[in-house]
VMD Tcl script that draws the C-alpha trace (Angstrom):
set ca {
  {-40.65 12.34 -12.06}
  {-39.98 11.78 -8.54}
  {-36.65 13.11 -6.61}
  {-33.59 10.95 -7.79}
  {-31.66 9.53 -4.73}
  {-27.98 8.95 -4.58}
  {-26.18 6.40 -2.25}
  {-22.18 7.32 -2.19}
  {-20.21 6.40 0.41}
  {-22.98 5.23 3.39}
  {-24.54 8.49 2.69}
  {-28.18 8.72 1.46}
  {-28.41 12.16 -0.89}
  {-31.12 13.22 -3.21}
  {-31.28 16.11 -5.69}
  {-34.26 17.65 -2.99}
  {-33.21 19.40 0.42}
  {-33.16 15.67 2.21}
  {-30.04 16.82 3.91}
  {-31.53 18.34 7.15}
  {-34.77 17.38 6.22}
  {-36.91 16.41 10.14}
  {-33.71 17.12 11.57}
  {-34.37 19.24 14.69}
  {-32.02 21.88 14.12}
  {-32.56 22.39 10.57}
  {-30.41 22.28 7.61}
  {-27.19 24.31 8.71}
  {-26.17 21.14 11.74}
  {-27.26 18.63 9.12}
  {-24.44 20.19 7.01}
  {-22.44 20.75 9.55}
  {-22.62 17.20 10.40}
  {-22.03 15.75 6.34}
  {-19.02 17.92 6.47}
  {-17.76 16.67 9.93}
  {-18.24 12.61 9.08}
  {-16.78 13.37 5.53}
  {-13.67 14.78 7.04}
  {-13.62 12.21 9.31}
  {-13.76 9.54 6.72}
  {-11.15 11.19 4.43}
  {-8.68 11.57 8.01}
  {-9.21 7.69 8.38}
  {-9.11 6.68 4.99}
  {-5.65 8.67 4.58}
  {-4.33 7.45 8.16}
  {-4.94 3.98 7.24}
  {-3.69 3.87 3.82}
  {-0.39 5.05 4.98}
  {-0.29 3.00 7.52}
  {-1.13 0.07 5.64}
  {1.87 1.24 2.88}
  {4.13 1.47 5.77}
  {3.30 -2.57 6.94}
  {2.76 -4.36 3.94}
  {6.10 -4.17 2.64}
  {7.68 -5.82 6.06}
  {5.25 -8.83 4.50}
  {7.97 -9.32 1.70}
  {10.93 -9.00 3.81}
  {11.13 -5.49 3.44}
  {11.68 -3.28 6.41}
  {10.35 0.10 7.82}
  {12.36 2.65 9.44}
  {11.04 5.65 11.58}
  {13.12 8.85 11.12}
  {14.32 10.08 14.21}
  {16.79 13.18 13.40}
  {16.73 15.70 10.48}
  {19.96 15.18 9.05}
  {18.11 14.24 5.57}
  {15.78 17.46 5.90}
  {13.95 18.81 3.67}
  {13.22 15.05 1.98}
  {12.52 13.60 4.69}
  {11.24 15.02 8.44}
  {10.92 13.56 11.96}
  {8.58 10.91 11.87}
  {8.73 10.23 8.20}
  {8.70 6.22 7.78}
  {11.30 4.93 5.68}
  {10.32 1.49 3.24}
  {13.82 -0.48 2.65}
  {14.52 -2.53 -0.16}
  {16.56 -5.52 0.81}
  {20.54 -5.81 -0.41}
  {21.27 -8.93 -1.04}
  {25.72 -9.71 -0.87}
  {26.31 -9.45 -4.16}
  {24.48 -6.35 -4.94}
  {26.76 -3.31 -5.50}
  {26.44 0.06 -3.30}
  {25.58 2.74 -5.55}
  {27.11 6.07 -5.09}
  {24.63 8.91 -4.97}
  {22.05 6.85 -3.72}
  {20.29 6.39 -0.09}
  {21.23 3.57 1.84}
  {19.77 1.70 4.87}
  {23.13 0.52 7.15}
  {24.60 -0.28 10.71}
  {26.59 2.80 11.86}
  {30.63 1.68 11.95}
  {30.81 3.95 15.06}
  {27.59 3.17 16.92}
  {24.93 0.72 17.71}
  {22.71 2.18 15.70}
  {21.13 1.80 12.23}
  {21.15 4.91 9.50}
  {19.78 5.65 6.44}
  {22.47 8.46 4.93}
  {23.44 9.06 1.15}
  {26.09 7.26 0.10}
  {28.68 9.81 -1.24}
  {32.08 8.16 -2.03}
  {33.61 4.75 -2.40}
  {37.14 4.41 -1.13}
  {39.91 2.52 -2.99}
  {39.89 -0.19 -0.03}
  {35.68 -0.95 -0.87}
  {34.53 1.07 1.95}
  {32.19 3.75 1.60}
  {31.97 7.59 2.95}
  {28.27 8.57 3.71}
  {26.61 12.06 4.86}
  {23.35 13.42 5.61}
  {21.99 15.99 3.12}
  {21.32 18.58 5.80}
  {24.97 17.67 7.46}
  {27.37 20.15 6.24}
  {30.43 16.96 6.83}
  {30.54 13.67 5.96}
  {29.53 11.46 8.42}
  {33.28 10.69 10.32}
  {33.88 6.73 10.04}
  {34.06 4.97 6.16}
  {31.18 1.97 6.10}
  {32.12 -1.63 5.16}
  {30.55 -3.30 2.41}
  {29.23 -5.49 5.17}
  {27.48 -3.19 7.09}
  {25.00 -2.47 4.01}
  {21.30 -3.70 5.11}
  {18.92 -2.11 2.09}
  {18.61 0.64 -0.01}
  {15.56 3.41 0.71}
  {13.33 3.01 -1.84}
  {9.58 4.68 0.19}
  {9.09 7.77 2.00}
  {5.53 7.92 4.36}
  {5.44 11.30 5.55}
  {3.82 11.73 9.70}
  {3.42 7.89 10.31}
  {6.30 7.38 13.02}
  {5.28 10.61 14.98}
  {3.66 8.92 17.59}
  {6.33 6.36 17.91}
  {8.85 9.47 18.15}
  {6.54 11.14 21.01}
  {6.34 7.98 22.58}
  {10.27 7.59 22.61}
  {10.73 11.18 23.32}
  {8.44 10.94 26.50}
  {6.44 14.02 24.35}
  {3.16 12.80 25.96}
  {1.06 16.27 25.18}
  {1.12 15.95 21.36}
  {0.91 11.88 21.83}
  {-2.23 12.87 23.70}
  {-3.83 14.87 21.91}
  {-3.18 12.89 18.73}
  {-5.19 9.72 20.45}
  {-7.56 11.42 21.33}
  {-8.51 13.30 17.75}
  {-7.62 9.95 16.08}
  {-10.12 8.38 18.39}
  {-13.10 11.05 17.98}
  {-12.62 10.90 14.07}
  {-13.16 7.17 13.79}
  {-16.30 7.68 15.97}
  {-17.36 10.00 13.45}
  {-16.60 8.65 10.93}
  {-19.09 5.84 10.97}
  {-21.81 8.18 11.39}
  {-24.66 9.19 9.04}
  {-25.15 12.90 8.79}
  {-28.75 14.08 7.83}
  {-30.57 10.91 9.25}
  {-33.50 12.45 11.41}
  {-32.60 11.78 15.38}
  {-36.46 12.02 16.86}
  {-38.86 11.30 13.61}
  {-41.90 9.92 15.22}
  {-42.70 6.13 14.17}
  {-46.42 5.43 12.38}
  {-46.27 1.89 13.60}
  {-45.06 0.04 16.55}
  {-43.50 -2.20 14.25}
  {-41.77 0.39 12.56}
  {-40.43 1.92 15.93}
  {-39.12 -1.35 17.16}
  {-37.46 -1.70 13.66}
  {-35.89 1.54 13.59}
  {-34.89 0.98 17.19}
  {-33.17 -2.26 16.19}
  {-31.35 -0.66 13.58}
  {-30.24 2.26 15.82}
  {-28.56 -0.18 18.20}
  {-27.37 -2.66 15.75}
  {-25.41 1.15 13.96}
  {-24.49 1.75 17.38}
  {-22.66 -1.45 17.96}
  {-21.43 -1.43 14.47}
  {-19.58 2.05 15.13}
  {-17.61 0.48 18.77}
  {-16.52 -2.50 16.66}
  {-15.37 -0.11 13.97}
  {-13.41 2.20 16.59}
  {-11.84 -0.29 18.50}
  {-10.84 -2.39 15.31}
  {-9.66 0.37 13.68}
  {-7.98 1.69 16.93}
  {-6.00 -1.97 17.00}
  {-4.70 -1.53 13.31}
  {-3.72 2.46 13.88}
  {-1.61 1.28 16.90}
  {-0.67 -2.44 16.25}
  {0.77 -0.84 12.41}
  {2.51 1.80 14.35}
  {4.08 -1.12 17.07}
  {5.23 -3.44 14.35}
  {7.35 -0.56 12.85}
  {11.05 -0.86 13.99}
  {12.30 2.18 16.21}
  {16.00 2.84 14.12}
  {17.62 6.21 13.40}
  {17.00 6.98 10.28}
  {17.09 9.33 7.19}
  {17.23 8.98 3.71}
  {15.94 10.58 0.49}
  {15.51 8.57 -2.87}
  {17.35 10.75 -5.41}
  {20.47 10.98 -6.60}
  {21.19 14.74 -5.06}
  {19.11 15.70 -2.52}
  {16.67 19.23 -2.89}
  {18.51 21.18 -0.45}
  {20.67 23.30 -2.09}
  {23.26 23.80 0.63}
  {24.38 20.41 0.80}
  {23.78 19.09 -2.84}
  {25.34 15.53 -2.57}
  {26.30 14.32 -5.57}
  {28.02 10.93 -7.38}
  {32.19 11.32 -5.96}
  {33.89 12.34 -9.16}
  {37.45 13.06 -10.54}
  {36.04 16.96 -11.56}
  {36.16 18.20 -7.60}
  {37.00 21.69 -7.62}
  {39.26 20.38 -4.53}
  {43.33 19.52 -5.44}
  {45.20 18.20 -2.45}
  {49.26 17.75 -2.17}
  {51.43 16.14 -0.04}
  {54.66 17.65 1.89}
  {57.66 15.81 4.13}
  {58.55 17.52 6.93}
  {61.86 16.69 6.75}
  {64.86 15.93 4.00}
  {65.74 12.82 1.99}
  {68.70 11.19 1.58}
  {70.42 11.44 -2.26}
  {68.43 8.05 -2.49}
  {65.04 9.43 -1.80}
  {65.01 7.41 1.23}
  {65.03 9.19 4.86}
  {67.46 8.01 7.26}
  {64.48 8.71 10.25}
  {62.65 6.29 12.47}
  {59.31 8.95 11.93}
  {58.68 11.72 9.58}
  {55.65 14.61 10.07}
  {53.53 13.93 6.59}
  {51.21 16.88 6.09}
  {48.52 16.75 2.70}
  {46.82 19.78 2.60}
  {44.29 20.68 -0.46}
  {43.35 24.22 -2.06}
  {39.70 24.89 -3.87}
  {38.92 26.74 -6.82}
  {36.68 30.27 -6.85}
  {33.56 29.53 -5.46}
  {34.18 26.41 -3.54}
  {36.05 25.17 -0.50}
  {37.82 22.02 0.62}
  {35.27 19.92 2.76}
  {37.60 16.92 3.70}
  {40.79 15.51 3.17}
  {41.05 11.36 2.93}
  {44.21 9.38 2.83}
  {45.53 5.94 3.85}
  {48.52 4.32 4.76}
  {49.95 1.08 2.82}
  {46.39 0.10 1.66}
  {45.02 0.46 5.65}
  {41.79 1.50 6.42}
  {40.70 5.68 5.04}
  {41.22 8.05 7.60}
  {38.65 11.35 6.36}
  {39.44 14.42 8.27}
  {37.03 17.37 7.65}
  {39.28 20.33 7.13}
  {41.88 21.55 4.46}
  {44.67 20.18 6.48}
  {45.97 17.27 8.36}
  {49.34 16.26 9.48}
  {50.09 12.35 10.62}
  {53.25 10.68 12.24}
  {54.89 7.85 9.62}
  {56.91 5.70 10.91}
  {56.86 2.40 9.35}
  {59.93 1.46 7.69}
  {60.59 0.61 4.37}
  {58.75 2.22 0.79}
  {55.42 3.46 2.11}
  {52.53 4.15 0.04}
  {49.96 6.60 0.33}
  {46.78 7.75 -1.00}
  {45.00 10.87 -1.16}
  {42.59 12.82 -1.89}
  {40.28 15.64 -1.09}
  {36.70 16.38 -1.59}
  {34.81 20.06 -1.98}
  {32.04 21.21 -0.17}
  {29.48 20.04 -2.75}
  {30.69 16.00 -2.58}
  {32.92 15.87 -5.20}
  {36.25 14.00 -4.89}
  {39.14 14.47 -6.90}
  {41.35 11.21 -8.06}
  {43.28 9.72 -5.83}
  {47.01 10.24 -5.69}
  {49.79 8.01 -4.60}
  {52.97 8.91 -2.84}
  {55.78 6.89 -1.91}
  {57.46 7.99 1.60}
  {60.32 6.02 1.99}
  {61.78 5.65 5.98}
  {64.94 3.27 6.75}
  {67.02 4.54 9.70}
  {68.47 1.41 10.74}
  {71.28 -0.26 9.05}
  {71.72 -3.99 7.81}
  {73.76 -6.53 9.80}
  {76.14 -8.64 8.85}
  {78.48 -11.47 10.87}
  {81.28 -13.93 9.84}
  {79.94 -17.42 10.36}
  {83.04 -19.10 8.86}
  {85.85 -20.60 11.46}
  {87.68 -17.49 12.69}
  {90.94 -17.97 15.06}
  {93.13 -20.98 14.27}
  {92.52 -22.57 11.26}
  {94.22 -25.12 9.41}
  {94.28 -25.49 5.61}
  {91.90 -27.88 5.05}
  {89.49 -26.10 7.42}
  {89.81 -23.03 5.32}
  {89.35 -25.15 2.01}
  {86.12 -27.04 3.63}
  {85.03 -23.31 5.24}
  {82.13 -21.45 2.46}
  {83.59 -23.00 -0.30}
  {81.83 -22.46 -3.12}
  {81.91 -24.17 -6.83}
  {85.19 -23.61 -8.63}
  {86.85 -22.36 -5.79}
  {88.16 -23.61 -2.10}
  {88.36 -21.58 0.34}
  {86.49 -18.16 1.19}
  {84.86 -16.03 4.09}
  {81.48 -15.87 4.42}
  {78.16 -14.99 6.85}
  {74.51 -14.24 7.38}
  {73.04 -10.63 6.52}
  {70.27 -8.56 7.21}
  {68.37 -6.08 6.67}
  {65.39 -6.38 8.37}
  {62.21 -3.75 7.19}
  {64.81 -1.64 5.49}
  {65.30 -0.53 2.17}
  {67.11 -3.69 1.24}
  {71.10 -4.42 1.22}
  {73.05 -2.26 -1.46}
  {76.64 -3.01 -1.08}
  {78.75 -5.39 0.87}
  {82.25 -4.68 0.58}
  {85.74 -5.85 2.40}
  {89.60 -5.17 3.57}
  {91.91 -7.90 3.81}
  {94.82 -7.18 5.33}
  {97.57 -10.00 6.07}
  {99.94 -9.00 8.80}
  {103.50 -10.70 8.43}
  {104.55 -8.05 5.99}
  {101.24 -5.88 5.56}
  {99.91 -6.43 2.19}
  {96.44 -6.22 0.94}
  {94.21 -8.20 -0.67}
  {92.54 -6.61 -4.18}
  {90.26 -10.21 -4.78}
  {92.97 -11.66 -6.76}
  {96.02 -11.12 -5.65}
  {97.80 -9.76 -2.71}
  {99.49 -5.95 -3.02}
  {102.05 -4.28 -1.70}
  {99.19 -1.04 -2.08}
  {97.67 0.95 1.50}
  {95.22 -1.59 2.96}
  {92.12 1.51 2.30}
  {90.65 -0.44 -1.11}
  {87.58 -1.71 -0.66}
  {86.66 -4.99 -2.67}
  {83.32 -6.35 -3.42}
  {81.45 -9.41 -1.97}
  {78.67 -11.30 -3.14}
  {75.56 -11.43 -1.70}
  {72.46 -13.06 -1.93}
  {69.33 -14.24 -0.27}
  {70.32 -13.51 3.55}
  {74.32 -14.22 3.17}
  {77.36 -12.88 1.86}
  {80.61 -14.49 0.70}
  {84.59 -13.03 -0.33}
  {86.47 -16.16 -2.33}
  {90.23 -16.02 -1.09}
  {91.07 -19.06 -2.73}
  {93.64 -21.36 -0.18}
  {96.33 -21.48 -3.16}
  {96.60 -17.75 -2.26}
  {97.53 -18.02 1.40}
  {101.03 -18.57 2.43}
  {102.18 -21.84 3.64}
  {103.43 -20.95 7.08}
  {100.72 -19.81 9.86}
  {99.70 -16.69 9.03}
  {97.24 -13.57 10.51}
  {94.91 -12.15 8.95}
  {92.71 -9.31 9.45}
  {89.13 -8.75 7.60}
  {86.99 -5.84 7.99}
  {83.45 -5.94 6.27}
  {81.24 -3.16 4.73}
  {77.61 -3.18 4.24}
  {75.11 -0.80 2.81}
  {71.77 -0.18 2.58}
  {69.83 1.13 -0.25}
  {68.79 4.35 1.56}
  {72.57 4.79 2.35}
  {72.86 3.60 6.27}
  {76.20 1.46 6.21}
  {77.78 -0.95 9.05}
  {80.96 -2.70 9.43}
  {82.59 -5.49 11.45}
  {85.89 -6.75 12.00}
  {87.26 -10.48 12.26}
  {90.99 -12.17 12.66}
  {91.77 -15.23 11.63}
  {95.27 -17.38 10.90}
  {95.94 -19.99 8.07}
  {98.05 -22.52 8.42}
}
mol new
graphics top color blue
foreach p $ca { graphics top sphere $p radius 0.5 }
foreach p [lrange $ca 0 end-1] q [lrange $ca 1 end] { graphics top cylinder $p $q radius 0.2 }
display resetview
């Protein structure tokens, strides 16, 4: 039985020594030369098969992403490329996971882990290899895909080409460009065998050239998909890993959850009123956080009245409040390892200015049936009454008066007059933005008299104003 020949691959082997076989410099260059063109085949198979994984996604809307930095390192290094999954609105953000999104704080696109979602729908992201969270909270909005395919090497050239690193870009063309020339070769074919027949020679020279042409096409085809795959990919600023806590074990990013080793609490500079309120236009707020054995407080988060999440990486932070009225705030802190504790709530109350009140009713001169036709209400003629405020505050309390009449001094107790010290205070009604005392006109004396009213009000945090008004009857 003859020598069995095997055909893998465009190269001609047989169970004999063909392999060197007429070549001129023997069997050692012919092996040489299989070795070369076989790792020059595998180099452009492998270079074109990531290539091609990193391009035909973007042919179902998916896009790729060069990684530029090495905040995600070790899952993902310079030059890695980066296959996003579209996010479509109504798809949630999940925590824990790598997400493709716009920067809140630059013009620039990232690809960061996704380590917290705030109470307001914003998120808090971070780099695995970042020992902070990354400083601004991301909008829903900002959300572009989720990383779902890591291609490790193919942006390098597009990061030397950015970089202006022209020495490695170099020398990668050029060893890209000899290993597709060699790669179409045939190692072991016999360079200089002498022809029996002119026939034969012109054949074999035909096939020569037709190889050699065949080779150039190859090259510069295969030169136009290596850089026309690496053009189409989009230059961003990128990192991401596809687990849900990254392999470095110095930043192990995990889902935010209420077991954070962190526990934050919140202190007033400063001292309330016996109604919890404080009588201040601003008050120093401090929240500071503490963390168990073995871990330490990353960051401290709050927010003001439902406003946008301030994080601050440290253990500390003290803000200015000043908004009037019953503030809330939320807090919380997170540990070095990503966890978040739940969120408290604290109500900082501020009211330092106090309500104001007028007398809208005819003050001076009045006549009887001016008096009657002045506030009267229903069952009763007759009365003071005015507009009140309280603005921002803490809302009206009390209002309160002193009615004095001065022909012989007496006081009015709201249903009668008194010979008592004019120093009892009697109560008013009040209600949405006015106030109103009933001195009915039966209770006035028939003759002109003066009268003298002083009003009280008071706030709920305990800030109180007064005004005076005189008036005659009669």
């Amino acid at each position: 039985m003859g020598p069995r020949t095997v055909v893998t691959n465009g190269l001609d082997l047989s169970d004999t020594a063909r392999v060197g076989a007429g070549h001129p410099a023997g069997p050692a260059r012919a092996w040489a030369e299989l070795v070369l063109v076989l790792a020059a085949r595998a180099y452009r198979a492998f270079l074109l098969t990531l290539i091609a994984a990193a391009v035909l996604p973007t042919l179902w809307s998916w896009s790729s992403y060069v990684v530029k930095s090495g905040s995600m390192s070790p899952a993902l290094s310079v030059g890695d490329v980066v296959i996003g999954k579209p996010l479509a609105s109504s798809d949630p953000i999940p925590t824990g996971r790598v997400m493709v999104f716009k920067d809140p704080s630059q013009d620039r696109i990232l690809i960061h882990r996704v380590v917290e979602r705030l109470g307001d729908g914003t998120f808090i992201s971070a780099g695995d290899a970042n020992a902070v969270t990354d400083s601004t909270p991301v909008p829903r909005k900002n959300f572009i895909g989720r990383g779902t395919i890591c291609i490790p090497f193919v942006g390098l050239p597009i990061v030397w080409a950015e970089n202006h690193d022209l020495l490695p870009l170099l020398a990668w063309g050029v060893v890209t460009g000899l290993a597709l020339l060699v790669s179409f070769g045939r190692p072991g074919e016999p360079r200089h065998r002498r022809p029996q027949k002119n026939q034969s020679a012109r054949a074999a020279s035909s096939s020569r050239n037709s190889a050699l042409v065949g080779r150039v096409i190859a090259v510069v085809v295969g030169g136009a998909v290596v850089v026309g795959g690496a053009v189409v990919l989009p230059i961003h600023g990128a990192n991401a890993a596809f687990v849900a806590q990254t392999s470095n074990p110095g930043s192990s990013w995990k889902v935010a959850a209420s077991s954070s080793k962190a526990t934050s609490k919140i202190q007033v500079y400063d001292t309330a009123a016996p109604s919890g309120w404080y009588l201040r236009g601003s008050v120093s707020v401090n929240v500071y956080a503490t963390a168990a054995a073995g871990s330490t407080v990353r960051s401290i988060t709050y927010r003001v009245n439902g406003g946008s999440a301030v994080t601050i990486n440290s253990a500390s932070i003290v803000f200015s409040l000043s908004t009037q009225g019953d503030n809330t705030i939320t807090y919380f802190a997170t540990d070095n390892k990503g966890g978040a504790e739940t969120p408290h709530t604290a109500h900082i109350k501020l009211d330092h200015q106090p309500p104001t009140l007028n007398v809208s009713s005819q003050v001076g001169d009045m006549t009887h049936a001016q008096w009657r036709a002045t506030c009267a209400r229903a069952g009763s003629s007759g009365g003071l009454c005015g507009p009140l405020d309280d603005g921002q505050g803490s809302g009206v309390a009390t209002v309160t008066y002193v009615l004095s009449r001065s022909s012989d001094q007496r006081c009015f107790d709201g249903g009668k007059w008194t010979g008592a010290a004019c120093t009892k205070r009697t109560s008013a009604t009040f209600s949405s933005g006015t106030w109103y005392a009933a001195v009915p006109d039966a209770l006035l004396d028939v003759s002109r008299t003066w009268y003298t009213i002083t009003l009280f009000v008071t706030d709920v945090a305990g800030n109180e104003n007064n005004t005076t008004r005189n008036f005659s009857v009669g």
